[in-house]
VOGU-3710 file (C-alpha; in Angstrom, 3 decimals, decimal comma):
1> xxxxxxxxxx> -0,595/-28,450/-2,335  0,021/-25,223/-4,125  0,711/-23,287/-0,965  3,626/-24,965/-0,537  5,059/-22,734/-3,254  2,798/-19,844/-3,292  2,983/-17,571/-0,085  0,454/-15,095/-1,339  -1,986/-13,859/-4,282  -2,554/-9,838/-4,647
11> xxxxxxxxxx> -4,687/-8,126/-7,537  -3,674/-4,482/-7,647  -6,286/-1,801/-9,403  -4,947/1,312/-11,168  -7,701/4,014/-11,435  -7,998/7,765/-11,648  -10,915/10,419/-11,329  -11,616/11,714/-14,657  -12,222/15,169/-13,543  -8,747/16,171/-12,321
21> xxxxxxxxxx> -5,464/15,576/-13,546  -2,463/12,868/-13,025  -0,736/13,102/-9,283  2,176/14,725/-11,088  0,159/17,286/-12,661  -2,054/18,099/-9,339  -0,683/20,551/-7,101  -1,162/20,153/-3,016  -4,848/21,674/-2,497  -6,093/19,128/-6,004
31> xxxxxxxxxx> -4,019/16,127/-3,741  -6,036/17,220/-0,848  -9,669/16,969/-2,557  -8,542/13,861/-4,002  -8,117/12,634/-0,989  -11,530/14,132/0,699  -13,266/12,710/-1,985  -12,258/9,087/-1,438  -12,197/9,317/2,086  -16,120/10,238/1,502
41> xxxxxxxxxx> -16,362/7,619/-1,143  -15,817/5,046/1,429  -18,012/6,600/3,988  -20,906/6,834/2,336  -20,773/3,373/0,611  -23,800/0,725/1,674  -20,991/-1,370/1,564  -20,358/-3,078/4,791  -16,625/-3,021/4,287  -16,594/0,492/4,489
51> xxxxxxxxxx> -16,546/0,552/7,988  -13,586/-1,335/8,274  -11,497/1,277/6,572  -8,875/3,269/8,756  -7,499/6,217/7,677  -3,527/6,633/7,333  -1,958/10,112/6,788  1,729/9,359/5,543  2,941/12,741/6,980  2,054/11,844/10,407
61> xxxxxxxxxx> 3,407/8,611/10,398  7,397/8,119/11,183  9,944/6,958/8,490  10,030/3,476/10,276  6,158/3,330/10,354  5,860/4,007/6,712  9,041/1,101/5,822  6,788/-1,186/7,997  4,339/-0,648/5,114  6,591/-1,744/2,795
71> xxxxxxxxxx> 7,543/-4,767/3,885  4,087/-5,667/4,971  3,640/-5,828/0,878  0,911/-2,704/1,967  2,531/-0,029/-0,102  4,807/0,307/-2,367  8,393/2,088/-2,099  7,283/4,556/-3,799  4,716/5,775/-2,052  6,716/6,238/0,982
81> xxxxxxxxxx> 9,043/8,073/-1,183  7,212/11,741/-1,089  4,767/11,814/1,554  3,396/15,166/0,403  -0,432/15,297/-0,445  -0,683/11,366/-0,213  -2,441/9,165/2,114  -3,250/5,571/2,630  -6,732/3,888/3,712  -7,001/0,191/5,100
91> xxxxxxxxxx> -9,244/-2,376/6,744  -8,215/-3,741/9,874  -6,729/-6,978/8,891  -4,552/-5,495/6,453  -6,064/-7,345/3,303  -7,240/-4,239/1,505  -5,296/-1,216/1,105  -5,822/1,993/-1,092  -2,644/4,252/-1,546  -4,362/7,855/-3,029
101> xxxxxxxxxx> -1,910/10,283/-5,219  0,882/7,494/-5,748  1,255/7,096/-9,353  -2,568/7,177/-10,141  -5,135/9,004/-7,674  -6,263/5,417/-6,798  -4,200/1,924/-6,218  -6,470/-0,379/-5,013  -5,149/-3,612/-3,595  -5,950/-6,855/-2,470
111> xxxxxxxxxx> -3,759/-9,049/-0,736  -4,831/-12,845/0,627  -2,703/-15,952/1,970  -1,582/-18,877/-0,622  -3,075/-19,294/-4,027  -6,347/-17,241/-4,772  -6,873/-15,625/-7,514  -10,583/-15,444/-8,004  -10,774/-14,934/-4,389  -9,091/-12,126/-4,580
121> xxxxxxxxxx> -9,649/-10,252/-7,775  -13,548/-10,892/-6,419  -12,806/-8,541/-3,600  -10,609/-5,839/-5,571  -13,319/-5,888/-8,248  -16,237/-4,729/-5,257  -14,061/-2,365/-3,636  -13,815/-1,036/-7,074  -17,648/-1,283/-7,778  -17,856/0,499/-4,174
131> xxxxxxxxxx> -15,790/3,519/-4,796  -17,183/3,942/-8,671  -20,342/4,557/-6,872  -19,466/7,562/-5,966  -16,289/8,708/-8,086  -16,454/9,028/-11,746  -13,153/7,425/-13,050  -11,584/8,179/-16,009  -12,193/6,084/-19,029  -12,118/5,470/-22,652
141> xxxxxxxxxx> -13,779/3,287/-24,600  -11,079/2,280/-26,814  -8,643/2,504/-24,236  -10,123/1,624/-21,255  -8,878/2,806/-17,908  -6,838/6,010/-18,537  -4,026/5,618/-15,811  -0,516/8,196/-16,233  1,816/5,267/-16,724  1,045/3,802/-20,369
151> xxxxxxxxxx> 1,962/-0,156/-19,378  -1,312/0,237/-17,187  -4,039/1,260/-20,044  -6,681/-1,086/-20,249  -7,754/-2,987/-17,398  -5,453/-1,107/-14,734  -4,436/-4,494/-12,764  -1,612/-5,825/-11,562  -2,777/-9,015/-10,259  0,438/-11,172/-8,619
161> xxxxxxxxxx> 1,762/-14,109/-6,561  4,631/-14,301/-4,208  6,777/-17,397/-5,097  9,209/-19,668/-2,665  11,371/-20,747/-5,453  14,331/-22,119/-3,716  15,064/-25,925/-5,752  14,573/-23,459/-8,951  16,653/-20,885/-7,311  19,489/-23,311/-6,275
171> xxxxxxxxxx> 19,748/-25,261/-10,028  19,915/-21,783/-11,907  17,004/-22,470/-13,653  15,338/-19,760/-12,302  17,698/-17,109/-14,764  16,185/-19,512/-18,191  12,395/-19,018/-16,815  13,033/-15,161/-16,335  13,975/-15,027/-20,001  11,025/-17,294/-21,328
181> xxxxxxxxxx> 8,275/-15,231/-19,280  8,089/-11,603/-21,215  6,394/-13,925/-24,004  4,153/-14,957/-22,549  2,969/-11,438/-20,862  4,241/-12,040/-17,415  7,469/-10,768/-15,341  8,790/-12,035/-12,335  11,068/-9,613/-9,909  12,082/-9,397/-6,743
191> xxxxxxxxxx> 10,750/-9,645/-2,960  9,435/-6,347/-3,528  8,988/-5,989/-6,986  10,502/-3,938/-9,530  14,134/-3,705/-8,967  14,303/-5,712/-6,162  16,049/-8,868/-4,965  15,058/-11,950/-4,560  15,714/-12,793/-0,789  14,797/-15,861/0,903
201> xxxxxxxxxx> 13,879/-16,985/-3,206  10,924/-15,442/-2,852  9,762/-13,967/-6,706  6,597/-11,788/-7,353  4,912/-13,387/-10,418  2,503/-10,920/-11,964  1,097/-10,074/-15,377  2,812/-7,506/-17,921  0,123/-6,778/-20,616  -3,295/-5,206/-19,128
211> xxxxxxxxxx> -4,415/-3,332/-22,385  -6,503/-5,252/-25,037  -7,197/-8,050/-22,761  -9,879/-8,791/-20,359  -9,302/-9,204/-16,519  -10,840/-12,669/-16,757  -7,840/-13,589/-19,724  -5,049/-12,063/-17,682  -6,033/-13,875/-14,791  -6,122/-16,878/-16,080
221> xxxxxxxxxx> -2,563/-16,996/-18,174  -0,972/-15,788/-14,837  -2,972/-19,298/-12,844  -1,836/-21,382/-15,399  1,779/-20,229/-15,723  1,900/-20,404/-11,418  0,753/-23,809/-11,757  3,633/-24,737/-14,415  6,389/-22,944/-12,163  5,007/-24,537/-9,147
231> xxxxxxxxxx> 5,220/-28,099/-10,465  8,526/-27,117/-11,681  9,646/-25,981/-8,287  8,273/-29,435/-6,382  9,654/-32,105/-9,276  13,180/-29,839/-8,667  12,534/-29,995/-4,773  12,021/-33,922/-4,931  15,365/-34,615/-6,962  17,625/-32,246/-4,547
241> xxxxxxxxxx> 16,297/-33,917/-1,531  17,530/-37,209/-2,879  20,967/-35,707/-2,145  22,273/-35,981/1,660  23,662/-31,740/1,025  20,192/-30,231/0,580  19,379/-32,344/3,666  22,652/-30,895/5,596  21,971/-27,722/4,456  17,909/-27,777/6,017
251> xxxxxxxxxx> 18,967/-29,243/9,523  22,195/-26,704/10,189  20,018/-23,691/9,187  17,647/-24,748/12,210  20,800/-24,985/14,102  22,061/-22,046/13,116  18,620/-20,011/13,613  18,059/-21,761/16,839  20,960/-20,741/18,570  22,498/-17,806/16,943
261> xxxxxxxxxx> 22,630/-14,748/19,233  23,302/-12,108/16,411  22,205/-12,466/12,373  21,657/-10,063/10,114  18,676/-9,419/8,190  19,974/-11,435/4,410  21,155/-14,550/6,542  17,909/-14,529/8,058  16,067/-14,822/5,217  18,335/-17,023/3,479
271> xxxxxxxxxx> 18,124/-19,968/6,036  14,897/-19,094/7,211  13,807/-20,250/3,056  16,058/-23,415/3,606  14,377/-24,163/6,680  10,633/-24,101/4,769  12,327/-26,407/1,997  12,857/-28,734/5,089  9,210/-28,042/6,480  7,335/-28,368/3,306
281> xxxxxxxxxx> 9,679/-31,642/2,273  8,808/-33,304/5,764  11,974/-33,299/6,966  11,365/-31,080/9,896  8,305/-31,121/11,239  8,180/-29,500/14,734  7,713/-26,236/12,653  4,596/-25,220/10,365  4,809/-23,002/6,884  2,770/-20,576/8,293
291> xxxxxxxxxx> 5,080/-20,123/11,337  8,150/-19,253/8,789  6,127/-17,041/6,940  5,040/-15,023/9,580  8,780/-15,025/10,376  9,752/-13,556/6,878  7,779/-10,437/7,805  8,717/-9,611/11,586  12,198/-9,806/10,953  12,113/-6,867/8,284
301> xxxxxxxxxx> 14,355/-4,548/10,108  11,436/-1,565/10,238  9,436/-4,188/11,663  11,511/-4,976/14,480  12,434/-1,102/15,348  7,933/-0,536/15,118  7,829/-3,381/17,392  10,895/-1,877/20,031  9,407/1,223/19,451  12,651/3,150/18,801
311> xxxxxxxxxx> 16,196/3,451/16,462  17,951/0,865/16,406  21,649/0,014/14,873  22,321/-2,534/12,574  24,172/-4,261/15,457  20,941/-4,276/17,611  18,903/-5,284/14,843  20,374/-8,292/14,730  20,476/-9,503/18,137  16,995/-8,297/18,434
321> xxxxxxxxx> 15,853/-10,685/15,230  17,760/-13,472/16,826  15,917/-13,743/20,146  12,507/-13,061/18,548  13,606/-16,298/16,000  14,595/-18,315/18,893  12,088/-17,950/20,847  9,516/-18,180/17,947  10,853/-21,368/16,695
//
């Protein structure tokens, strides 16, 4: 089962109305009609999506709010850089976002549990449909969608899957794959992506090349390298787990997460990940995947000062994330 290895699947659209210029060029009052007009985009769609579309201005929202975005995989870092003239709109459930006057006027985005590609792009590629209804985006035949970052032309998507790559992770093997990937028009980062760590092993998988090749193409050389790294991953898994250390290392991370009263936030992840190698191996199975996923996300340490509603230390952090994984697992 692929979802044993693949947490999530996200197609990202970069797109751009033709009649104004790039968010770097477009001073505060263009930002604000940019941001009119999609709002209205979505409104008057037929669409019955549309009405599951909030509306999030970044300036009103606190620097822990907008963090909580990040790690939700909602937004990027940079949007929550420069909060200026930018705003983000998305459904209830969290599954589609659209950050306006980050890079490009529009990122659409997609976001869906385990491995889905057509699932997904599906739904980025109507929300698209949706909001060209009504906006005229820029685009050139030759070219295809304009977007202010080159690496984008083309197609404008960024389609991706979040990887638990821990057997890779643990054998090194990880650094050889890394190298092998740019050739074949992929790159894998961090939790985050782009200059980001790898915590807990999780990688972001996505495609690199989006001009002179079709969405359909790009999607496909992205499901067929997944399915190589994930059989990878699992034949790596099975030979660790003949040795009696990975199995050590599984059962006194449960101890540890079970009865710890303070940990910080890279410990966490770190032995939360061994603990899913455990779950997903059946060697502990009083827990579930999705219960260590969920996990992953609410101990982000904006998530945990959203949910106390207030500052927090580092110190209280970590007591904080310690009762809420005791008494989750």
């Amino acid at each position: 089962m692929q979802n044993d290895v693949v947490i999530s699947t996200r197609v990202r659209l970069a797109r751009n109305l033709a009649e104004f210029p790039f968010p770097c060029k477009l001073n505060d009052k263009g930002k604000e009609v940019v941001i009119d007009k999609v709002k209205s985009a979505i409104k008057d769609s037929n669409s019955a999506v549309s009405n599951d579309f909030q509306f999030l201005d970044l300036e009103q929202m606190n620097e822990m709010q907008r963090l909580n975005l990040v790690e939700h995989h909602l937004v990027s870092p940079e949007f929550i850089s420069n909060t200026k003239g930018r705003a983000l709109l998305i459904t209830k459930d969290n599954k589609i976002s659209i950050m306006v006057n980050e890079e490009d006027h529009l990122r659409i985005q997609v976001i869906n549990k385990g491995f889905d590609l057509e699932e997904t792009y599906f739904l980025a590629d109507k929300v698209d449909t949706l909001l060209d209804e009504n906006l005229k985006f820029a685009f050139n035949k030759k070219l295809g969608y304009l977007t202010q970052c080159p690496t984008n032309l083309g197609t404008g998507m960024r389609a991706s899957v979040m990887l638990h790559l821990p057997a890779l992770q643990k054998t090194r093997a990880i650094g050889r794959i890394t190298g092998n990937l740019s050739k074949l028009g992929l790159t894998i980062r961090g939790i985050y992506g782009e200059g980001s760590e790898p915590k807990g092993a999780m990688y972001q998988l996505s495609n690199q090349v989006t001009l002179g090749i079709s969405e359909k193409a790009a999607l496909e050389n992205l499901k067929n390298i997944t399915e190589q790294l994930v059989n990878q991953e699992k034949i790596t898994r099975e030979r660790l787990f003949k040795s009696i250390e990975t199995k050590d290392t599984v059962f006194r991370s449960m101890g540890i997460l079970k009865y710890a009263k303070t940990i910080s936030h890279d410990e966490a992840m770190k032995l939360l990940s061994n603990v899913r190698l455990g779950v997903v191996a059946g060697e502990i199975t009083d827990v579930s995947c999705e219960t260590i996923d969920e996990l992953f996300t609410q101990i982000q340490p904006a998530g945990l000062m959203v949910k106390e509603n207030k500052k927090l230390t580092p110190e209280e952090r970590d007591i904080i994330r310690a009762e809420l994984i005791q008494a989750t697992l």
